[in-house]
Backbone as CSV, one residue per row, in Angstrom:
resi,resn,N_x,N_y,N_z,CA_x,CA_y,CA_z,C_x,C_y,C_z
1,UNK,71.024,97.694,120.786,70.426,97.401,119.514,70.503,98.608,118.586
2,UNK,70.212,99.885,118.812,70.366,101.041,118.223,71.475,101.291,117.295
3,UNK,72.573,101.036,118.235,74.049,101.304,117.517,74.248,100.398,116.081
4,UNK,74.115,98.849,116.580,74.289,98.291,115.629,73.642,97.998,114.511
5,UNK,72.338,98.398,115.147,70.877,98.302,113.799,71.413,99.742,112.713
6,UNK,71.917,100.865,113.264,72.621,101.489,112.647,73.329,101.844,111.852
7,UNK,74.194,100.998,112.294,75.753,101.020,111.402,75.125,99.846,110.387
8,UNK,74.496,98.609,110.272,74.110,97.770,109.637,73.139,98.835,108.491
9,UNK,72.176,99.631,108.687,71.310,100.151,107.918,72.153,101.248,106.882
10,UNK,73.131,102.108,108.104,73.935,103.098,106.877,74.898,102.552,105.991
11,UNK,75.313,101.015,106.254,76.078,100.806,105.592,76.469,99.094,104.855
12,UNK,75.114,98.643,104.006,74.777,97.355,103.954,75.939,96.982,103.236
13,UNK,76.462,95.786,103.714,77.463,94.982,102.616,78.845,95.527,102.745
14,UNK,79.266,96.473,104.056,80.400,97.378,104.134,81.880,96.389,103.920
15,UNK,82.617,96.589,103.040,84.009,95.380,103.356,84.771,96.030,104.548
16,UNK,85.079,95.309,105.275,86.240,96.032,106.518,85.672,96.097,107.651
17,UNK,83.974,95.703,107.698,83.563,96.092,108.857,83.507,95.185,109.639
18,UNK,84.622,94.800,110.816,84.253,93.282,111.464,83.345,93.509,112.411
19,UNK,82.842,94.517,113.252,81.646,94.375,114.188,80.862,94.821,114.018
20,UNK,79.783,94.169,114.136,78.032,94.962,113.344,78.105,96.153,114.545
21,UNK,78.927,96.607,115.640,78.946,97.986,116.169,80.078,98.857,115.809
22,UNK,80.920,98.409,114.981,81.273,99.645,114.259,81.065,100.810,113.727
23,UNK,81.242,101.738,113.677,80.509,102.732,112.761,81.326,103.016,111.509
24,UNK,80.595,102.986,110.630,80.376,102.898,109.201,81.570,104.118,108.722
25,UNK,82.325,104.133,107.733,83.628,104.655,107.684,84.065,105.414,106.086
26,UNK,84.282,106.202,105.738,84.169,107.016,104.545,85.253,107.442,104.568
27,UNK,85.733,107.428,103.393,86.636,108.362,102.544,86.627,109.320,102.291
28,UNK,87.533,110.104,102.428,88.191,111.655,102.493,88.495,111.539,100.868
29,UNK,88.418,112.269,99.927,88.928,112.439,98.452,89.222,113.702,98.279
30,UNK,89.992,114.093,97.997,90.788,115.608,97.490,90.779,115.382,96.200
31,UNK,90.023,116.194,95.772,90.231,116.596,93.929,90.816,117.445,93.210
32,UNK,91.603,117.562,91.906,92.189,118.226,91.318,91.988,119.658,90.796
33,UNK,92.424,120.785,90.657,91.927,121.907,90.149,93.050,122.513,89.288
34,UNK,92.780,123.541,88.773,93.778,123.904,87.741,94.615,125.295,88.795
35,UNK,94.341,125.545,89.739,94.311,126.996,90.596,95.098,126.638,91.807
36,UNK,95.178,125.554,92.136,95.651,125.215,93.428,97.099,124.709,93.851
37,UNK,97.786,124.952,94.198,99.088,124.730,93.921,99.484,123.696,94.636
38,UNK,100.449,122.561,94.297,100.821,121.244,94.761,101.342,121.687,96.272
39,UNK,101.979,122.763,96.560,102.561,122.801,97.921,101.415,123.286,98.593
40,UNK,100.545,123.953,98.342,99.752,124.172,99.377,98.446,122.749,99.722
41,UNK,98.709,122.004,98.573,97.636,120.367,98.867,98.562,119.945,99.409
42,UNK,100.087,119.978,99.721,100.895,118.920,100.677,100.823,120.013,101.868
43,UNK,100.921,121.130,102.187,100.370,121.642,103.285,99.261,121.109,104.016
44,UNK,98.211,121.219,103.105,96.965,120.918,103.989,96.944,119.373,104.266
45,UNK,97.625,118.133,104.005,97.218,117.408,103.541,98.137,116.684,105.227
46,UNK,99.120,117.468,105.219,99.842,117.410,106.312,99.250,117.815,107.827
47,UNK,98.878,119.529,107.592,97.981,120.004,108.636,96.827,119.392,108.976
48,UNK,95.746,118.980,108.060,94.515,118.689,108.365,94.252,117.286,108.219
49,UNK,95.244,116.033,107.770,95.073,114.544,107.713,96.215,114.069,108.686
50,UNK,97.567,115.145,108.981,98.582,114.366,109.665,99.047,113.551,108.562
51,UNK,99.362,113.832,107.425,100.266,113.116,106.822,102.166,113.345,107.111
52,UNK,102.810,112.410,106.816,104.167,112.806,106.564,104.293,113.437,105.234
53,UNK,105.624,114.092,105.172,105.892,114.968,104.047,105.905,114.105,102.460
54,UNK,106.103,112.386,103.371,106.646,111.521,101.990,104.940,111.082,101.308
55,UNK,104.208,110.762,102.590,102.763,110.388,102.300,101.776,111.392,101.118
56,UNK,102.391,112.897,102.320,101.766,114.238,101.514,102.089,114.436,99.983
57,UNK,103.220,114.160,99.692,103.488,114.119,98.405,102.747,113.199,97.570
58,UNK,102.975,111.934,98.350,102.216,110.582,97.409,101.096,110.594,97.281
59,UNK,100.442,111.151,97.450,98.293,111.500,97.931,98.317,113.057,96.889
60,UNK,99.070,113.690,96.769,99.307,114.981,95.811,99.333,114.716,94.419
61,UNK,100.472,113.480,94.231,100.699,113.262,93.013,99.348,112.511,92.510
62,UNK,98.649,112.017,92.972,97.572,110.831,92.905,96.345,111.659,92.457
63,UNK,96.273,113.205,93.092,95.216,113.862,93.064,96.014,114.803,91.414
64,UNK,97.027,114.916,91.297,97.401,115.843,90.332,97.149,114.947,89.063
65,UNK,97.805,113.634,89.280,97.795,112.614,87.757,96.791,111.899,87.275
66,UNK,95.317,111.678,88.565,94.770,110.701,88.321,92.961,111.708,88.939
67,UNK,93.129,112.974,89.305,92.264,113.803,89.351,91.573,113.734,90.791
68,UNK,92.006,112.872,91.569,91.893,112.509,92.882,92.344,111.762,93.886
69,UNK,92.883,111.771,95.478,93.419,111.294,95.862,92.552,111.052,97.068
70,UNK,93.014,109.604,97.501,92.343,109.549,99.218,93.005,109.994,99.761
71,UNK,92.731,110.682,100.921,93.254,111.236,101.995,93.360,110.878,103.558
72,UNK,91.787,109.491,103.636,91.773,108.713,104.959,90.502,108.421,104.733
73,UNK,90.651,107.387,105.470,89.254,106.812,106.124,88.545,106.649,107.408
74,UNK,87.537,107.651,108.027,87.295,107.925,108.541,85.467,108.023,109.372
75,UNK,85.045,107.950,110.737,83.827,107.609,110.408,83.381,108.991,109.819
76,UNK,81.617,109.051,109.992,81.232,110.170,109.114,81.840,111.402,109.959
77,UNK,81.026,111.813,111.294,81.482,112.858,111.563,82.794,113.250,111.396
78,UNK,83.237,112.774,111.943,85.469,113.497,111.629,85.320,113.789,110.059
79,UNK,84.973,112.360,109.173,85.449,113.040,107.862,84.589,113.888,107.418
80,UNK,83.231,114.471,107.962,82.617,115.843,107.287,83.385,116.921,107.919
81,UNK,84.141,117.030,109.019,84.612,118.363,110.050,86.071,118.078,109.017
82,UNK,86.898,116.935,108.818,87.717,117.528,107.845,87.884,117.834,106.397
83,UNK,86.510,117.492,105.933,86.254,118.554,104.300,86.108,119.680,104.829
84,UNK,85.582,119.893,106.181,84.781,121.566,106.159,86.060,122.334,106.293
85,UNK,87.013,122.219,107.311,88.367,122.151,107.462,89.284,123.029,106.096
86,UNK,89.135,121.779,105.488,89.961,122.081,104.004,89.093,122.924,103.404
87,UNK,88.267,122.836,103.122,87.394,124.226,102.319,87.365,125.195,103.016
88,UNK,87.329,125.550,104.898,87.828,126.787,104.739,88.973,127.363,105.111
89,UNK,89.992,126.402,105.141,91.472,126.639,104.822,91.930,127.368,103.419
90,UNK,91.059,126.713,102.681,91.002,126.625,101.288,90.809,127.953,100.641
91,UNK,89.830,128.567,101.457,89.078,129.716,100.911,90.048,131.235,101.485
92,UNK,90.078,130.545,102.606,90.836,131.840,103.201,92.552,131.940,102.841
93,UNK,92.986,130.700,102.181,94.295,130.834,101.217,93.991,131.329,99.621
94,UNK,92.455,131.511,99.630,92.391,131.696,98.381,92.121,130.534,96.903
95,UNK,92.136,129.635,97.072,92.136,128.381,96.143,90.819,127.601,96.326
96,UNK,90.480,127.175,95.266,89.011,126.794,94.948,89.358,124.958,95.050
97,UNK,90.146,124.810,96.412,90.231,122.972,96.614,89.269,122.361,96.866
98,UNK,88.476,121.315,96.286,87.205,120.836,97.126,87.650,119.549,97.507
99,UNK,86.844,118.826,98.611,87.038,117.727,99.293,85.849,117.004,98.762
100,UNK,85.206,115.590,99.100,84.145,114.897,99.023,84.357,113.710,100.095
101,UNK,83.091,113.461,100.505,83.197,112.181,101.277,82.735,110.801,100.051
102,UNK,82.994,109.781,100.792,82.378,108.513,99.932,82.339,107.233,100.588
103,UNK,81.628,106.605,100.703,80.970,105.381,101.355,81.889,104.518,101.164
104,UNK,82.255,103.925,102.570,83.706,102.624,102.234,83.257,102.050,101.180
């Protein structure tokens, strides 16, 4: 009962969710900056989501033209360990990239 009273409470009305024991699933968003350079968001985007080089590009351009890109969907924990990930990838390359999570 726990699990599913759970996932039902964090996440009322979720689309995609076919078993009330699922756990509840969020979006990865990479946002745009003026500092950050397109090869190093298809770097990370590769390293820290497992994208292909063709995907990495297409999720780059999305975040460069349109000020943000998804990056995956994921439950909560994984997708908070991979914002933390990218921010301090981020920091220690020097570039002010931020990540956000967001509710399917």
């Amino acid at each position: 009962m726990g699990k599913s009273s759970a996932a039902s409470i964090a996440s009322p009305g979720t689309k995609g969710q076919a078993k009330s024991g699922d756990p509840a699933r969020f979006r990865v968003l990479m946002h745009n900056d003026d500092y950050t350079t397109m090869e190093f968001v298809v770097q990370v985007l590769q390293e820290v989501f497992h994208k292909s080089a063709t995907e990495a590009n297409q999720v780059m351009l999305n975040i460069h033209f349109k000020g943000t890109g998804i990056c995956g969907l994921y439950p909560f924990d994984i997708a908070e360990t991979k914002v933390s990930r990218v921010h301090v990838v981020a920091r220690e390359a020097g570039f002010p990239l931020r990540c956000s999570l967001e509710g399917e």
